[in-house]
ZAMARGU-4260 file (C-alpha; in steps of 0.2 Angstrom, whole numbers, plus 5000, padded with zeros to 4 digits):
<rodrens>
0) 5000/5000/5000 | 5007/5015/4995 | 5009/5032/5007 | 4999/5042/4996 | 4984/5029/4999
5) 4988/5028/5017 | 4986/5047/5020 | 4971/5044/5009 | 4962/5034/5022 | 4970/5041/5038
10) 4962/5059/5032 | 4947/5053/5027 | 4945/5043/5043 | 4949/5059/5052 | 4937/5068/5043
15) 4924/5054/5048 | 4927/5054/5065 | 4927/5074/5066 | 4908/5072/5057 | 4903/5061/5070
20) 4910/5068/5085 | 4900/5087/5079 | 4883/5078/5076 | 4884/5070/5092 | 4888/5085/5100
25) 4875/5095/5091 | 4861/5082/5095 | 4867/5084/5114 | 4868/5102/5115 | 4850/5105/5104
30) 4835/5094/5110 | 4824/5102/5099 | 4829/5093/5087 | 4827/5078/5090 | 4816/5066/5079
35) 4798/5067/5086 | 4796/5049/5091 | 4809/5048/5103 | 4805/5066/5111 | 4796/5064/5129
40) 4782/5074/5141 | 4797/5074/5155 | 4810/5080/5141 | 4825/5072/5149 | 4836/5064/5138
45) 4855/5058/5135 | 4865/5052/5124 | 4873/5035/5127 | 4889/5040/5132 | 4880/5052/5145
50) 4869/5040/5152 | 4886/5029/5157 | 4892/5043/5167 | 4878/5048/5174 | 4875/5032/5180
55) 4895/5027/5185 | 4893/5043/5195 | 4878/5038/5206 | 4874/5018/5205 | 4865/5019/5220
60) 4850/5031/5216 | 4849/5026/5196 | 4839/5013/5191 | 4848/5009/5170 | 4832/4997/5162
65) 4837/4988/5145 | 4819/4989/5136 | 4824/4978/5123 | 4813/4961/5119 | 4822/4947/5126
70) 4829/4940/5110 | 4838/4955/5107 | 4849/4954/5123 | 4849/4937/5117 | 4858/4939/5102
75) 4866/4957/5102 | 4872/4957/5119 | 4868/4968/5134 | 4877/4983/5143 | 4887/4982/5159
80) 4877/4994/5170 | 4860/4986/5167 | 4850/4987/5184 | 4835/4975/5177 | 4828/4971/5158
85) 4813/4973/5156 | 4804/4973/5139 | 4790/4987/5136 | 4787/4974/5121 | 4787/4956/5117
90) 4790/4948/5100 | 4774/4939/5092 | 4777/4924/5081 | 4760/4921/5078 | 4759/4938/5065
95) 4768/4947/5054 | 4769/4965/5050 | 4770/4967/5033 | 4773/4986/5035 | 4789/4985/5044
100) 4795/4965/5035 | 4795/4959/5054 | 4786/4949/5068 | 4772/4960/5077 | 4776/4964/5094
105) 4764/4965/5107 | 4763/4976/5123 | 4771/4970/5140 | 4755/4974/5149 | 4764/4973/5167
110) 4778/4986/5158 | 4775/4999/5174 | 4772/4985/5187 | 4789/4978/5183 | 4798/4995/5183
115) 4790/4998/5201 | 4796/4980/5206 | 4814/4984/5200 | 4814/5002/5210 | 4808/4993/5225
120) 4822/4980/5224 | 4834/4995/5222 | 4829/5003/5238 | 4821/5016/5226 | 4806/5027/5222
125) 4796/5035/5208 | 4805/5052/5212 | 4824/5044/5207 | 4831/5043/5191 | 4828/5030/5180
130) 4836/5028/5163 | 4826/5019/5151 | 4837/5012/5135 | 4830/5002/5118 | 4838/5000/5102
135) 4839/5016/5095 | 4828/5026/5107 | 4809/5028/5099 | 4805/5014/5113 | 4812/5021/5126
140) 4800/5035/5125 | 4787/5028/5123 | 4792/5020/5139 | 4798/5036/5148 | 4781/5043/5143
145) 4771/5030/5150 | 4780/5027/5167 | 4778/5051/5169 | 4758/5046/5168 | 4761/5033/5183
150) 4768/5049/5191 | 4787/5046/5190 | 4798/5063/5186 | 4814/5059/5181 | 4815/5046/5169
155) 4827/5049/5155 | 4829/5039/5140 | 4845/5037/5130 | 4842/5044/5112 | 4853/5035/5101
160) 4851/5017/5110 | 4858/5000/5109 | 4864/5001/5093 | 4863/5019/5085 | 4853/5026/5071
165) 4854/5021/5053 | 4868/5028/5040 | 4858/5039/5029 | 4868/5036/5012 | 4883/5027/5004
170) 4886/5009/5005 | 4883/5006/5022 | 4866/5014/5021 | 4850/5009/5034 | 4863/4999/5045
175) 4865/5005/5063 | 4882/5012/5063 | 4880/5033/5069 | 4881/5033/5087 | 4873/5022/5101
180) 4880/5010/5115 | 4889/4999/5105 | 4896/5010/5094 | 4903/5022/5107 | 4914/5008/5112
185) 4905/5008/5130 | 4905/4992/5140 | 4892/4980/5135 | 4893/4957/5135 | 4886/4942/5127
190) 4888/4934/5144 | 4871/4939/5151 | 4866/4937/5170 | 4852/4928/5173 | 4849/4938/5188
195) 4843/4953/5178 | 4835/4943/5164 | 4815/4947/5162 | 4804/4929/5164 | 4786/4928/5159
200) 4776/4922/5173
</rodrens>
């Protein structure tokens, strides 16, 4: 490989990084513009890398919720700081949705039962912070919305999610490569604890 080519790569790779870095840092510093399906009543948000540290900071009074279905902690893994999972959805096998080119999911109708059952076993109340975290954030407020009319008050959700958003255009278009969890190179395992694991009674 010649020098030219490397420099080539090296720069455009800089240039890259410098892109993502300023519209990380634009989504963080301007709410407002955030997609409408992942904005919330509480308006309390974070990115992925600022739900890690707000939750490294103070373990004791956060409550960190993967909201994922079960197979997709099954398969993609699950971060380090998870407090409990519990999904706000489950995945039916028994319908498709020929929209979307998936299963249907149906609601976790116990969603705010569980959350309460997992700030109890915490030591914690509906007044503490609880972070809510899906794939790519549109759940997650959904989520947040639900648990503000039960009457909790600061529940954030982490906007970009698990895996990120979507690459808008080039090769690597619709995959989940902007931002999120797993792209921010934050802790996350395969090795799942079944301690935290969400079970249908």
């Amino acid at each position: 490989m010649s020098i030219k080519l490397l420099k080539y790569i090296f720069t455009s790779f800089l240039a890259i990084a410098a892109l993502s870095v300023i519209s990380h840092a634009a989504i963080a510093d301007d709410w407002s513009t955030l997609n409408k399906h992942k904005q919330t009543r509480l308006g309390l948000y974070l990115t992925a890398e600022q739900a890690y540290k707000k939750t490294m900071e103070n373990m004791d009074k956060t409550l960190f919720v993967d909201i994922r279905t079960p197979s997709e902690l099954n398969y993609l893994g699950a971060v380090s700081v998870m407090d409990a999972h519990v999904p706000l959805v489950f995945m039916d096998t028994t319908a498709w949705d020929d929209h979307k080119h998936r299963y249907k999911r149906t609601k976790n109708e116990n969603f705010v039962a569980d959350i309460d059952a997992a700030l109890k076993k915490k030591g914690l109340t509906r007044s503490d912070t609880v972070i809510l975290m899906c794939r790519s954030g549109k759940r997650s407020a959904t989520a947040a919305d639900m648990l503000a009319e039960k009457g909790y008050t600061s529940v954030y959700t982490v906007v970009d999610g698990y895996e990120g958003d979507k690459v808008k255009e080039g090769e690597n278009k619709g995959k989940r490569m902007v931002n999120g969890w797993k792209n921010s190179n934050l802790p996350w395992t395969y090795s799942l604890d079944k301690d935290y694991m969400y079970f249908t009674k």
